[in-house]
N, C-alpha and C positions, 0 to 999 in steps of 0.2 A: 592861212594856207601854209602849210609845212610840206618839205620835201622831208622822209624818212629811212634811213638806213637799214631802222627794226623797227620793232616794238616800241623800245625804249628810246631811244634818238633820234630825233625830228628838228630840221633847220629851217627856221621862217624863212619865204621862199616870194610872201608878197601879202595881197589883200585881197578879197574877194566884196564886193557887194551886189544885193539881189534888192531888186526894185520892182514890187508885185503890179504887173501890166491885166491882167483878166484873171480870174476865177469863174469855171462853167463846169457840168458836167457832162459826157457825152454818152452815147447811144450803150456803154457796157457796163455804166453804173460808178466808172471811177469819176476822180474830182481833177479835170484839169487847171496847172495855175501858169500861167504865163510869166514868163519874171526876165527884166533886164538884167542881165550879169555882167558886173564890171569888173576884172583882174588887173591890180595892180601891183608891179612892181615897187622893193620895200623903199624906194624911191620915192614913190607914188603915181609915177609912170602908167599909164594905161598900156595894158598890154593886149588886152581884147575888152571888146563889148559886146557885148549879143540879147538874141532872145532865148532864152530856152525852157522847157519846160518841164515842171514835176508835177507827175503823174500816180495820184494817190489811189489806189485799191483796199479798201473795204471786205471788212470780217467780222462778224458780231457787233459793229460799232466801233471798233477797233482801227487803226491803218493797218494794213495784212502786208503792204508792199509798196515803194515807193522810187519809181524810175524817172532819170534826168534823159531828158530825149532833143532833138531840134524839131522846132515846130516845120508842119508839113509845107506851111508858107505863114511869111511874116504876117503877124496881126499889124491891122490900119489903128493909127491915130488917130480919130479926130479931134478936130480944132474946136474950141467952145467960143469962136468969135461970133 
């Protein structure tokens, strides 16, 4: 994760990781994937966690488009006990 001035100068700003929670697709043909996102400061600091979502649209076989959204409501766990 970089903060940016331009183009060309970018200052690391922290870290990002995505931890894939579901993969489906829904009723308009794109691919939705669920994914933990964790940011952290270059610290290593959590500075948020969440769910969120990218949402892949289709073209020839192609990705045509790809939007980060919050899901409508958080997906459930379950437990494999």
């Amino acid at each position: 994760m970089a903060a940016c001035m331009d183009a060309t100068r970018c200052v690391p700003t922290g870290d990002v990781s995505l931890d894939l929670v579901k993969i489906e697709d829904n009723e308009a043909g794109s691919t939705v994937v669920d994914v933990h996102q964790v940011v952290r400061d270059l610290s290593g600091n959590i500075l948020k966690g969440q769910i969120v979502q990218h949402v892949y649209s289709f073209r020839d076989g192609l990705i045509e488009r790809m939007d980060i959204r919050k899901p409508a409501t958080e997906p459930t766990h379950e437990s494999s006990n």
